[in-house]
N, CA, C and O of each residue as an XYZ file, in Angstrom:
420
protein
N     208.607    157.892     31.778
C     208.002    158.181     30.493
C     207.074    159.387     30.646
O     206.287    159.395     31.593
N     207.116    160.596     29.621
C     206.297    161.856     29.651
C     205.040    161.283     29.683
O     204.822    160.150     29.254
N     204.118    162.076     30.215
C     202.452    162.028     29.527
C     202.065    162.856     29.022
O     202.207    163.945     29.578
N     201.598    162.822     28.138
C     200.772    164.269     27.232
C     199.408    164.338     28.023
O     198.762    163.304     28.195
N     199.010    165.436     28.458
C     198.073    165.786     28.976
C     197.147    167.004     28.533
O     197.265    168.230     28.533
N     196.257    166.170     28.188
C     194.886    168.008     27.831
C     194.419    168.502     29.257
O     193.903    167.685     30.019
N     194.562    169.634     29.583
C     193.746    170.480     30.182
C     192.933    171.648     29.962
O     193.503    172.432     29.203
N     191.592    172.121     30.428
C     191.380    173.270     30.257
C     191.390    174.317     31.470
O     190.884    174.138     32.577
N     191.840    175.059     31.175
C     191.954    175.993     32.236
C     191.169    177.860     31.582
O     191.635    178.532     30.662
N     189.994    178.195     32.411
C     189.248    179.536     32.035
C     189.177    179.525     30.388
O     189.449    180.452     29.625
N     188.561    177.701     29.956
C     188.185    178.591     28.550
C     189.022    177.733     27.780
O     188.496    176.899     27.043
N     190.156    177.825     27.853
C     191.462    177.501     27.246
C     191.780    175.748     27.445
O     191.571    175.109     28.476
N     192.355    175.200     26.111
C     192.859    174.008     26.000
C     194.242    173.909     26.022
O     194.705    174.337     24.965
N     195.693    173.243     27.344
C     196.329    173.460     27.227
C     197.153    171.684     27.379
O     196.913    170.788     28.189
N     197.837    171.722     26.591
C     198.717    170.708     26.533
C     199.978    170.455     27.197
O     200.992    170.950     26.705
N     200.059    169.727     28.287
C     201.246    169.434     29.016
C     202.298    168.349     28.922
O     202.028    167.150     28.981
N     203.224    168.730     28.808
C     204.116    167.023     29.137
C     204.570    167.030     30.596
O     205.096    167.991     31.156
N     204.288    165.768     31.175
C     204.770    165.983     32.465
C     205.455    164.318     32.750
O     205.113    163.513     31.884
N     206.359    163.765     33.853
C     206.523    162.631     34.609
C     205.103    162.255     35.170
O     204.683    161.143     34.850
N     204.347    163.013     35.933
C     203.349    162.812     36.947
C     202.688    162.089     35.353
O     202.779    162.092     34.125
N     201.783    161.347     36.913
C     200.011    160.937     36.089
C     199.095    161.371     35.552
O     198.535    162.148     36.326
N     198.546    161.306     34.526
C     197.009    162.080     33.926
C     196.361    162.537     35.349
O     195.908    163.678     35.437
N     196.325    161.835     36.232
C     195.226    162.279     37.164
C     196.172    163.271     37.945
O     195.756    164.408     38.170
N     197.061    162.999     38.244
C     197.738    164.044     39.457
C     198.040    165.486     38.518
O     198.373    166.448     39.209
N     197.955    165.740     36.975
C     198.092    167.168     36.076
C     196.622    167.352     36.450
O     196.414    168.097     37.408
N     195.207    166.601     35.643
C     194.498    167.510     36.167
C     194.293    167.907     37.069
O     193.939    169.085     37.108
N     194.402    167.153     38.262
C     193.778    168.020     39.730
C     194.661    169.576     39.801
O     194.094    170.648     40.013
N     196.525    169.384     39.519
C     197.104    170.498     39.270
C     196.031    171.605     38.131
O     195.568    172.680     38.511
N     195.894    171.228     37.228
C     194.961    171.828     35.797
C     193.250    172.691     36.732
O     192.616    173.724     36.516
N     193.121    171.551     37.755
C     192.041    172.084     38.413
C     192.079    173.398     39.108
O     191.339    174.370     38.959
N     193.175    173.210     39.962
C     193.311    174.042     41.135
C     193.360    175.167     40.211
O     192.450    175.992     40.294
N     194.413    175.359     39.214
C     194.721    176.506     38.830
C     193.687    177.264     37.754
O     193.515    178.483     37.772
N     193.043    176.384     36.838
C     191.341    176.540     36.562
C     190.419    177.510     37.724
O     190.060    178.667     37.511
N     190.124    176.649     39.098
C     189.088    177.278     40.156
C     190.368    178.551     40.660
O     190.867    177.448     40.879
N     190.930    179.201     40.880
C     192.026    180.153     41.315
C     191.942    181.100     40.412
O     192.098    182.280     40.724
N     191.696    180.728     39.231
C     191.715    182.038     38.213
C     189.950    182.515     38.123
O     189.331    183.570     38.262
N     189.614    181.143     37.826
C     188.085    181.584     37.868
C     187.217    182.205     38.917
O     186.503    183.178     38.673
N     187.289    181.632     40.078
C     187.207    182.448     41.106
C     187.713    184.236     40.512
O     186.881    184.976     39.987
N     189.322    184.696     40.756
C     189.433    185.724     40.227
C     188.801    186.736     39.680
O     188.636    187.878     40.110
N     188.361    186.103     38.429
C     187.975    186.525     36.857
C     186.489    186.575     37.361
O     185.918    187.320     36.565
N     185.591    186.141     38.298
C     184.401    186.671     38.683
C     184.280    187.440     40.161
O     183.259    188.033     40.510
N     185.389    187.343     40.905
C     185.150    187.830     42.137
C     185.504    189.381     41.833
O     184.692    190.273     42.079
N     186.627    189.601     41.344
C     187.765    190.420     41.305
C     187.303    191.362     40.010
O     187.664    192.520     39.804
N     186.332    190.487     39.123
C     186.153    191.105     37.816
C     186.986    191.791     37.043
O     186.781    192.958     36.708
N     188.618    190.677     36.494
C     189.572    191.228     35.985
C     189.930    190.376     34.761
O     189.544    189.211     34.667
N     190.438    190.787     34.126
C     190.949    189.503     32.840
C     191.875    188.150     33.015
O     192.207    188.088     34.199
N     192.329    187.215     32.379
C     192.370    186.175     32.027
C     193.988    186.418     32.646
O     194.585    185.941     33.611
N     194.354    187.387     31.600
C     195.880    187.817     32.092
C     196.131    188.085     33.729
O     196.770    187.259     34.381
N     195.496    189.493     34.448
C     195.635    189.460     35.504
C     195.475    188.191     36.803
O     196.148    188.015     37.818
N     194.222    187.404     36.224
C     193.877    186.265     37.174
C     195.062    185.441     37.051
O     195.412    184.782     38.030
N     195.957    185.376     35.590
C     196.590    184.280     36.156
C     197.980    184.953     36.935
O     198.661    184.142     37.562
N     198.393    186.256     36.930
C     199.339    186.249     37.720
C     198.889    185.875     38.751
O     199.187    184.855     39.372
N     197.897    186.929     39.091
C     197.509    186.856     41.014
C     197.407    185.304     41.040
O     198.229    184.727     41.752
N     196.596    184.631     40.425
C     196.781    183.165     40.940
C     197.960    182.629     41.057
O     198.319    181.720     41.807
N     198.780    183.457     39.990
C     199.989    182.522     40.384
C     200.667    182.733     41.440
O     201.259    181.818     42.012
N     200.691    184.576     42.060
C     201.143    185.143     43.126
C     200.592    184.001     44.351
O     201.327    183.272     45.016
N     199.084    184.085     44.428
C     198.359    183.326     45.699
C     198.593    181.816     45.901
O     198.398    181.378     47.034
N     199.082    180.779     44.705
C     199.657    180.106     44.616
C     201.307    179.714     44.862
O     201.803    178.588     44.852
N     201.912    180.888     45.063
C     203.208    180.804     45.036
C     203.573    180.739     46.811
O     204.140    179.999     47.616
N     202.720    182.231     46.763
C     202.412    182.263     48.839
C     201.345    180.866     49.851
O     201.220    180.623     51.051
N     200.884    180.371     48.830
C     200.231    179.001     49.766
C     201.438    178.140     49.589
O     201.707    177.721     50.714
N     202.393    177.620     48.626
C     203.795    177.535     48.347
C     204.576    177.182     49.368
O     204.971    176.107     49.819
N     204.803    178.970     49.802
C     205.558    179.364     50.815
C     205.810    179.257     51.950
O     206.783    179.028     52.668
N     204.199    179.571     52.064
C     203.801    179.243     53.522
C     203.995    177.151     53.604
O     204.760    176.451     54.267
N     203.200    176.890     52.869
C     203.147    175.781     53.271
C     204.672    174.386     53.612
O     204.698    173.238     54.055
N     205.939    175.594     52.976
C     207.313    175.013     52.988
C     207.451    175.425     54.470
O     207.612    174.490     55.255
N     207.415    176.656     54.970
C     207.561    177.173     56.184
C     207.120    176.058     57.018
O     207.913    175.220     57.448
N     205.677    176.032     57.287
C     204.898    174.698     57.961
C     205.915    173.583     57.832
O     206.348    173.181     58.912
N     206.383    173.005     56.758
C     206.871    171.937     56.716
C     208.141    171.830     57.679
O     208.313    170.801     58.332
N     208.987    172.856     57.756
C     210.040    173.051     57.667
C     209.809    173.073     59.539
O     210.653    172.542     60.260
N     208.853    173.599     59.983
C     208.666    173.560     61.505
C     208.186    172.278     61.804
O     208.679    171.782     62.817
N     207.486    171.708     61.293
C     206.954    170.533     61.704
C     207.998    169.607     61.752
O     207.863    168.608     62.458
N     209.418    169.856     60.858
C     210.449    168.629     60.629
C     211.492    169.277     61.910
O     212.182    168.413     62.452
N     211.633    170.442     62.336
C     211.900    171.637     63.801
C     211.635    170.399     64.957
O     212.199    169.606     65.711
N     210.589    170.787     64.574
C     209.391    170.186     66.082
C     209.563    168.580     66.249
O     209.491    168.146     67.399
N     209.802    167.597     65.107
C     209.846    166.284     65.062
C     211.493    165.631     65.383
O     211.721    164.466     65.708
N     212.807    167.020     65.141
C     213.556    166.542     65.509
C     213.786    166.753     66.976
O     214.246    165.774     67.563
N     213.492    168.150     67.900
C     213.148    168.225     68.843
C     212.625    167.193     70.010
O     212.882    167.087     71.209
N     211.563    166.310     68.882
C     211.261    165.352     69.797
C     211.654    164.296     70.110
O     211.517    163.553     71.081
N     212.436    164.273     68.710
C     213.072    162.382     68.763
C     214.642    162.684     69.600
O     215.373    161.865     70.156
N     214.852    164.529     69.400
C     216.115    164.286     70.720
C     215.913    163.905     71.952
O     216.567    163.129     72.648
N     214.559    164.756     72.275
C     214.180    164.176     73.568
C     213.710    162.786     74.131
O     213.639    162.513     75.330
N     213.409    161.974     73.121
C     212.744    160.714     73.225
C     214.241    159.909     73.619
O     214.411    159.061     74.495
N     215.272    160.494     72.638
C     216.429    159.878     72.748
C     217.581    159.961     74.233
O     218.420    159.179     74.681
N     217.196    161.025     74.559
C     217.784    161.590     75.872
C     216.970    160.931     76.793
O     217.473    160.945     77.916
N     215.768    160.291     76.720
C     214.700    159.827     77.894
C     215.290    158.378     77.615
O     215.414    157.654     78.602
N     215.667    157.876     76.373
C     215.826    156.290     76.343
C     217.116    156.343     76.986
O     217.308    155.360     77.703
N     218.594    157.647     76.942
C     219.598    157.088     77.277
C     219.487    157.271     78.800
O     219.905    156.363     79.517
N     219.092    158.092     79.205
C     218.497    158.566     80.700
C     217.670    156.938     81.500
O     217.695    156.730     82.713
N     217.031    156.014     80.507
C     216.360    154.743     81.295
C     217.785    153.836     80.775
O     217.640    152.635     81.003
N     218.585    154.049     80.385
C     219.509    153.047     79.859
C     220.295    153.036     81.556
O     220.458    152.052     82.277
N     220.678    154.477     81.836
C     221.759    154.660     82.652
C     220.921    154.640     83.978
O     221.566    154.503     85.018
N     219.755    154.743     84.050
C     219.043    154.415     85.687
C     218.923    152.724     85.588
O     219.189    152.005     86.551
N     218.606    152.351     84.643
C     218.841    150.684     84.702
C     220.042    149.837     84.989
O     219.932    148.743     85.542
N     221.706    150.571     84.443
C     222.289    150.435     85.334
C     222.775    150.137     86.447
O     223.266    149.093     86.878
N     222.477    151.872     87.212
C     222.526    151.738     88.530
C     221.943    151.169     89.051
O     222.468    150.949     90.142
N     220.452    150.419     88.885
C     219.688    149.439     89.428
C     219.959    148.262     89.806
O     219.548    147.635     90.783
N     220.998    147.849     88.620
C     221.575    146.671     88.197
C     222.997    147.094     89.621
O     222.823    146.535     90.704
N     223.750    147.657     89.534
C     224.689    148.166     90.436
C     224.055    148.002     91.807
O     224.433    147.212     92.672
N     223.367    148.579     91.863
C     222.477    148.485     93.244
C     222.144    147.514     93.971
O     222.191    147.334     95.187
N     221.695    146.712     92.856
C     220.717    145.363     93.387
C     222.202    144.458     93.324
O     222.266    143.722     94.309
N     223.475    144.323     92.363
C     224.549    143.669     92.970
C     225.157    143.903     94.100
O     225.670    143.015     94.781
N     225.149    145.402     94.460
C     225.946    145.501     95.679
C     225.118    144.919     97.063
O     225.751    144.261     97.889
N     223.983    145.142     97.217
C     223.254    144.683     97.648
C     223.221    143.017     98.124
O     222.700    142.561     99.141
N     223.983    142.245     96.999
C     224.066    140.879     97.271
C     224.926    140.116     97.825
O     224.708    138.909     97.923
């Protein structure tokens, strides 16, 4: 079910429909609020420009942050091969142990 959501963002009252929760739009409504505003006093530019660049600087935290993901899921399969190669590696020395300790008898 949609939610209608008020936000303000630099000033402005904007109305959303979204799936997500009232709470999970504003914090979105937030970020992009403090990103422009920041802007619009650091940068001392208009309403228009802040929101591209925000949207630009938003798009590249985005980016980056898919990249990150995308190594971290790299790095996690990496490990579970190796975890898996160490379990079949104690499978097959247990074995020969087993071999060992029969011939042995």
């Amino acid at each position: 079910m949609a939610n209608h959501i008020t936000m303000n963002i630099c000033g402005e009252d904007y109305t959303l429909v979204a799936e997500e929760s009232a709470e999970y739009m504003q914090r979105v409504g937030a970020l992009v609020d403090q990103k422009m505003s920041e802007l619009i006093e650091n940068a001392h530019m208009g309403r228009g420009d802040a929101a591209v660049l925000a949207a630009v600087n938003l798009a590249d935290e985005l980016f980056k942050a898919q990249e990150g993901d995308e190594n971290l899921r790299r790095q996690l399969k990496t490990y579970l091969d190796e975890a898996n190669a160490a379990k079949n590696e104690v499978s097959e020395l247990k074995r020969q142990l087993f071999r060992a300790q029969q011939t042995r008898k």
